[in-house]
C-alpha positions in Angstrom: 21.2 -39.0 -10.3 21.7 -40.5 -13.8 24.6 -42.8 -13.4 27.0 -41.0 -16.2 26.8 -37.6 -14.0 27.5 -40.1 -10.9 30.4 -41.7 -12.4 31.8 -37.9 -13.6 31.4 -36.3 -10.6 32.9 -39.7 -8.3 36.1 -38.8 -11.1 36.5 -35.4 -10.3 35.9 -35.5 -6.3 38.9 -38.1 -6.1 41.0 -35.3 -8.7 40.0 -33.1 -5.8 40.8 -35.4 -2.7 44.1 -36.1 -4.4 44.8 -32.0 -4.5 47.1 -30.2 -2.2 46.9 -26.6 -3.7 43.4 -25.1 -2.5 42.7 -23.4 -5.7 43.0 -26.7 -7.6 41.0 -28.2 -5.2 38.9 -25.7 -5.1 38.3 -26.0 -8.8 37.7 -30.0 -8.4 35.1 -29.6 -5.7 33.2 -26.6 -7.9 33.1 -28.4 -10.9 31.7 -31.5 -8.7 28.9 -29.3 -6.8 28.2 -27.8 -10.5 28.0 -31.1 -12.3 25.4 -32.2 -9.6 23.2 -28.9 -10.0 23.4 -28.8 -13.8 22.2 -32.9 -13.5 19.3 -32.2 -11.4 18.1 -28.7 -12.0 18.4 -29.2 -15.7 19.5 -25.5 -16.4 21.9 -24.5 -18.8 23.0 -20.9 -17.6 24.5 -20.5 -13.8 22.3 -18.4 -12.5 19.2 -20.8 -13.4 21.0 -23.8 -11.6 21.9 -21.8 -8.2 17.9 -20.1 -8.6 17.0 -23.9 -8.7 19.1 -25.4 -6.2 17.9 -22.2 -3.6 14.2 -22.9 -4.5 13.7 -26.8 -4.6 14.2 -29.6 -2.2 17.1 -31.8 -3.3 19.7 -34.5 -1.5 22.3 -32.4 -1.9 20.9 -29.1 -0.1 19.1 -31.7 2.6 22.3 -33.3 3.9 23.9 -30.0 4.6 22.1 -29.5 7.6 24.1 -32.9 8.5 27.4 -31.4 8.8 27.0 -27.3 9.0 26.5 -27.5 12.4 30.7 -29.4 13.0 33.0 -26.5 14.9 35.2 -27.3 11.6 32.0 -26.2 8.8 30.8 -23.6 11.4 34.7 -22.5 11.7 35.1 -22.1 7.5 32.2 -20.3 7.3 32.8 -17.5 9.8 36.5 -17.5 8.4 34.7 -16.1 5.2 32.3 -14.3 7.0 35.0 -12.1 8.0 36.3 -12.1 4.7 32.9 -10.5 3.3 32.3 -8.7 0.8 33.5 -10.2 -2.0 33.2 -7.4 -5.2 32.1 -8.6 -8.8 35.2 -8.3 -10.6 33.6 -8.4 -13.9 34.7 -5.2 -15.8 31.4 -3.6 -15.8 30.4 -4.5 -12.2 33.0 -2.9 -10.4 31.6 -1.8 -7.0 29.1 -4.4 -6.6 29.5 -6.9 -3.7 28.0 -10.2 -2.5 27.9 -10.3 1.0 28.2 -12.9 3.8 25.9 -12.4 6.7 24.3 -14.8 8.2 26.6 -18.1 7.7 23.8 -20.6 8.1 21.5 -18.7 5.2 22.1 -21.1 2.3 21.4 -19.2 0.1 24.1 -16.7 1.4 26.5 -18.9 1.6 25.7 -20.4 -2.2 25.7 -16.6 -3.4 28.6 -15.9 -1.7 30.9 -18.8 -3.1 29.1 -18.8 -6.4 30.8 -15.2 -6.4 34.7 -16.6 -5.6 33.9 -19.0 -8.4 33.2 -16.3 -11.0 36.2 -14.1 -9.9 38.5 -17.5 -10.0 37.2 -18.5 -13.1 37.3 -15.2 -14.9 40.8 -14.4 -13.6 40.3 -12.3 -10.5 42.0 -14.5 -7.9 45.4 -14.1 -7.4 47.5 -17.3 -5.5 49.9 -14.6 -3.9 47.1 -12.3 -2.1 46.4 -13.7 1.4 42.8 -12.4 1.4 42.0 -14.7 -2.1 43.9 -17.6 -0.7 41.9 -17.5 2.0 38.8 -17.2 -0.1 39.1 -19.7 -2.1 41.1 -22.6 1.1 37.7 -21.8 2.8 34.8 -22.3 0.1 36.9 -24.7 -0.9 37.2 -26.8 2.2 33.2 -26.3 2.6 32.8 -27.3 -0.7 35.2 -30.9 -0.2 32.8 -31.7 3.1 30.1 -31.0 1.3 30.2 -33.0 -1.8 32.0 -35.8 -0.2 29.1 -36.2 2.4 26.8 -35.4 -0.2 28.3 -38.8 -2.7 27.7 -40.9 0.4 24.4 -39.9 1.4 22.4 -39.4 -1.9 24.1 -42.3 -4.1 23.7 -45.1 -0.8 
């Protein structure tokens, strides 16, 4: 990883680590798991960096398998499990969901938070429902775990 991407995404993970509300933290830890996709994939639109990061080996999809396994990851992800679907709330997809199944399907999971991004980003989480609280304190926590084991591992 070039070393300006490195020194950006070490910025925003201690932003994050600092963070007590989950949707700023949240935020933090997307923006670090993005920067690191966008660095290596070399994509420009969203959907081209999360088709790249599915399809091609990389440190930062290798080291999950390091951590998913913890009752704590394995705990987040059935707590939005039970949370799916999650519905597109993009004017014009109304009515179409991304579903969590299977919690240890990457790309699932990837789809699946990808999804609570857009909705956060575009203005379709709300601080005050429980259910997008929860969304967004779980994907988020995933994402912390993951990104900080991620720094460790691939930049050693």
């Amino acid at each position: 990883m070039r070393s300006n991407i490195k020194d950006l995404i070490s910025w925003w993970k201690i932003k994050g680590e600092s963070e007590s509300d989950p949707f700023a933290r949240f935020f933090f830890f997307y923006v670090c798991f993005d920067a690191w996709i966008t660095a290596e994939s070399g994509e420009d639109s969203d959907g081209s960096k999360i088709k790249w990061f599915i399809q091609n080996d990389n440190c930062l999809k290798k080291v999950r398998s390091d951590f998913w396994e913890s009752s704590e990851t394995q705990s987040w992800l059935n707590s939005l499990k039970q949370l799916s679907p999650v519905e597109d709330m993009r004017p014009n997809h109304r009515g179409e969901y991304t579903n969590l199944n299977d919690i240890n399907n990457l790309e699932e999971v990837v789809k699946y938070i990808y999804q609570i991004r857009c909705n956060l980003f575009h203005g379709a989480k709300n601080p005050m429902n429980d259910r997008d609280a929860n969304l967004v304190e779980f994907s988020g926590l995933l994402l912390k775990k993951w990104v900080l084991w991620a720094y460790l591992i691939c930049n050693a």
